[in-house]
C-alpha positions, 0 to 999 in steps of 0.5 A: 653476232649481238648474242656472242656480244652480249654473252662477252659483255656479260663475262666482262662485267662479272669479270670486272665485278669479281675483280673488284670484289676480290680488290674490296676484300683485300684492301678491307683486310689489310688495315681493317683493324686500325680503320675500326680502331679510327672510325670508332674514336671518329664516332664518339669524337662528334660528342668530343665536348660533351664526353670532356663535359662528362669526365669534369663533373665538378665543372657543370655550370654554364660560361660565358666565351669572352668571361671565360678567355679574360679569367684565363689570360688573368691567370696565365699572366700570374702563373706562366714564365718565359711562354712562347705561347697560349692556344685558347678556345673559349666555351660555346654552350657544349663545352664549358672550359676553355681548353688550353694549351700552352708552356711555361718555363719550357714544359708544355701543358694542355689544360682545362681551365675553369671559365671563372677562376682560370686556373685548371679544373681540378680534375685532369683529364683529356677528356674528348681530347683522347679519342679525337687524337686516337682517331688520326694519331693512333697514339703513336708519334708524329708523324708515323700515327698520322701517315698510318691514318692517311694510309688507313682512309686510302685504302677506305675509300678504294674499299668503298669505291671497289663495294659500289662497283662490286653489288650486283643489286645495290639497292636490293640490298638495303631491304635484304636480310636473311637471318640465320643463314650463316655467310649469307647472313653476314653478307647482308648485314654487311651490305646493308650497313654498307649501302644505308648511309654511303653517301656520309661514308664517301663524304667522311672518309674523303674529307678526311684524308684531305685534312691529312693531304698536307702531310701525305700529299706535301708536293704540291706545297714544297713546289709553290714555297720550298721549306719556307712554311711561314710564308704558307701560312700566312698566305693561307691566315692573312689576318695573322700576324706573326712576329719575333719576340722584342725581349722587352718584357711588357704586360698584357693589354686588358683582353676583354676591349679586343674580344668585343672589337673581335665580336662586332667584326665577326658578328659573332662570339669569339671562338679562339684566342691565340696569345704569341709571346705574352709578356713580351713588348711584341706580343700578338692576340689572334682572334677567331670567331666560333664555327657554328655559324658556317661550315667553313673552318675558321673562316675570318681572324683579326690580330691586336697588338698584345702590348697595346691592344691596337688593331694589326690587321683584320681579315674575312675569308672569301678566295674560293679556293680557300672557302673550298678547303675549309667547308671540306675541312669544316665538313669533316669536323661538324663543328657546325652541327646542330644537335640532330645533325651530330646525331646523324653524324654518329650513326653513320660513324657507328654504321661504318664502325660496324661496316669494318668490323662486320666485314673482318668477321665476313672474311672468316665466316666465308672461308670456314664455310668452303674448307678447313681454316689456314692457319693464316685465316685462324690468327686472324679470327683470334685477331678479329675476337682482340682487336675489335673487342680489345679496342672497344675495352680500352675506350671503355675502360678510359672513363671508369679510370677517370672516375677511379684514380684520384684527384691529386695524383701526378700525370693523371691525364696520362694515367688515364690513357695509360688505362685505356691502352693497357687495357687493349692490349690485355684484351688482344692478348685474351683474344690471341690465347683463347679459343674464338667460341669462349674469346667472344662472349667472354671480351663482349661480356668483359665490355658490357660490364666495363660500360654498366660500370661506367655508367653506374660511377657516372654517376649513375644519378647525375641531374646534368643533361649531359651527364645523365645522357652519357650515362644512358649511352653507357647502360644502353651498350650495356644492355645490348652487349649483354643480350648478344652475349645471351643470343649467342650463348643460347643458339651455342646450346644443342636441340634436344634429340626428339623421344623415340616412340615404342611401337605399341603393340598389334 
């Protein structure tokens, strides 16, 4: 009787295994592609400062925060008419700019100002900025690009959680790698990538779908406050004062007062400064402290009134509720990473990257290997060559464009995105077109020379740390793209048949 029990437990369990290896594969196929495309952005998001510090060499020195927030609301003043608003966050050591946003005369810009002069740098770029919002935006509009994204970490985490429940060895498979073994190969490379930083891809990919849940999971907000979403937020900032426009016009009061009275209470630089109708008799200056010091995310903010500088309201976050959602949210965006902590971050981005893309390639590899491919499964190998390597060219074609489009021409920041998504698409298109065993080293091959070019108009001999790292980066994916390409191209290439021996003769 225990032995017939144990014989069902065991059918049960493989049963159950089977299943959710079954549900894994599936849920990994049906977005596997725009998961690659969000994990990759994601990753290189962690240097999203330093990639900006890389495509605006001509601005290398270092700033100071509230200098920085005072030439920029100076130069705002001259130069914006009828503004509703400007969103400033100041320069911290890794950036030095302040990024801008703001409208004038009913345009809206998104600048980086220099931190001396204010005015915008003189190349205009994104910078990070692009592939921070690629990474949850997908360029497509709001808010279909962030429903898309929120779908896409949905089925991740089900992806995940359906891969622990489906290892049979789970941590065997960290040690396990057999080379040369065809699926078998691709499996282990598949789990290890998988198994070696999970805990970080659980954490990346959870955190991640709760800074989208207010979009995709709205109910619980639209049952406590309706439509009234004012309210929501001021219940969630309380130390943001929000208020209509007067219609008197009225300068701005000096800034910088209210950045050191901002930095005694915070005991802290001054991370952001929102300005609300400036110019205005109504104006309100809200200020938030860096996040360096906490995890949480903006975690106090003090609000001056614009026209005269006086105090409105102050405030320091400390309902657990809220302190929850932002060392979440705070989690996500390892703003508060030191150095070696951004660095692990992008290697379990880059472990995750390659998880995905591994696991699309598994799919193929596993299905030749039993029978003939379907039609089906052969659009998705050539999709498999395009989409991963279209995706990597564009991300790697935006910062040559950075580099090679000139300094005055209009809509440059937009050229650049231009570039970069133009170049995807003619690398799917490649991919879609050629045959698997020439779209493969021809789009690696493609890339590592777009990364060597990258590299070399960095330039190649800048003394900037920031500069001179991006550049090795570039080399160095070069380098191994390149060797792959070889490997690959020499493995292809058949054994030479054995000599026959003549007998000699009795």
């Amino acid at each position: 009787m225990s032995a017939g029990n144990s014989g069902t437990s065991a059918m049960i369990r493989e049963g159950a295994r089977q299943s959710m290896a079954w549900l894994h594969g599936w849920t990994g196929l049906l977005l596997g592609h725009i998961l690659f495309v969000m994990c990759l952005a994601g990753t290189l998001s962690v240097f999203k400062p330093e990639i900006s510090r890389w495509m605006r060499p001509e601005v290398s020195a270092p700033a100071d925060p509230a200098g920085a927030i005072v030439a920029a609301t100076t130069w705002l003043s001259a130069n914006t008419k009828g503004a509703t608003g400007w969103y400033l966050s100041a320069p911290d050591g890794r950036s030095n700019t302040v990024e801008a946003t703001y409208d004038s005369d009913g345009a809206y810009f998104s600048r980086a100002l220099d931190p001396v002069r204010g005015a915008p740098v003189a190349r205009d770029t994104l910078g990070g900025e692009f592939f921070y919002r690629l990474h949850f935006e997908l360029q497509i509009p709001y808010p279909w690009g962030r429903l898309l994204a929120s779908l896409a970490a949905m089925l991740m985490l089900v992806a995940i959680v359906t891969g622990i429940i489906a290892h049979k060895r789970f941590f065997k498979d960290i040690f396990t790698f057999r080379p040369a073994k065809g699926q078998r190969s691709w499996l282990d490379g598949h789990n290890a990538l998988g198994v070696l930083s999970l805990p970080f891809h659980i954490m990346i990919t959870f955190t991640g779908l709760l800074t989208l849940a207010s979009l995709s999971l709205p109910w619980g907000m639209t049952a406590a406050y309706g439509e009234d979403l004012v309210t929501l937020y001021s219940d969630m900032t309380p130390g943001a004062v929000s208020r209509a426009a007067s219609g008197t016009k009225a300068p701005l009061a000096p800034i910088a007062p209210m950045l050191a009275q901002a930095e005694r209470y915070f005991d802290a630089p001054v991370g952001r400064a929102y300005i609300f109708n400036p110019g205005d008799a109504a104006a309100v200056v809200t200020l938030y402290p860096v996040e360096q010091r906490a995890i949480g995310y903006l975690p106090a903010e003090m609000s001056f009134d614009g026209a005269t500088g006086k105090l409105l309201k102050a405030w320091t976050e400390d309902r657990a509720g809220m302190r929850t959602y932002q060392t979440v949210y705070g989690l996500h965006m390892a703003h508060f990473a030191p150095l070696l902590t951004r660095w692990l971050y992008f290697l379990g981005g880059a472990m995750l990257t390659l998880a995905i893309a591994s696991g699309m390639l598994l799919w193929i590899v596993k299905r030749r290997e039993r029978a003939p491919l379907s039609i089906g499964n052969k659009v998705l190998e050539r999709l498999n060559v395009g989409g991963l390597m279209g995706a990597a060219i564009g991300m790697a074609a935006f910062p040559i464009a950075n580099r090679l489009l000139p300094l005055a021409m209009a809509g440059r920041a937009e050229a650049e995105v231009s570039v970069a998504l133009w170049s995807a698409a003619a690398a799917l298109l490649a991919g879609l077109v050629l045959p698997p065993a020439i779209g493969w080293p021809l789009l690696m091959g493609v890339l590592a020379l777009c990364c060597a070019l990258a590299a070399l108009l960095g330039p190649i001999w800048a003394s900037d740390m920031v500069l001179a790292t991006g550049n090795a980066m570039l080399l160095a994916t070069a380098m191994a793209l390149a060797m792959l390409v070889w490997w690959r191209q020499v493995r292809r290439k058949p054994a030479p048949a054995p000599a026959r021996r003549r007998k000699a003769p009795a």
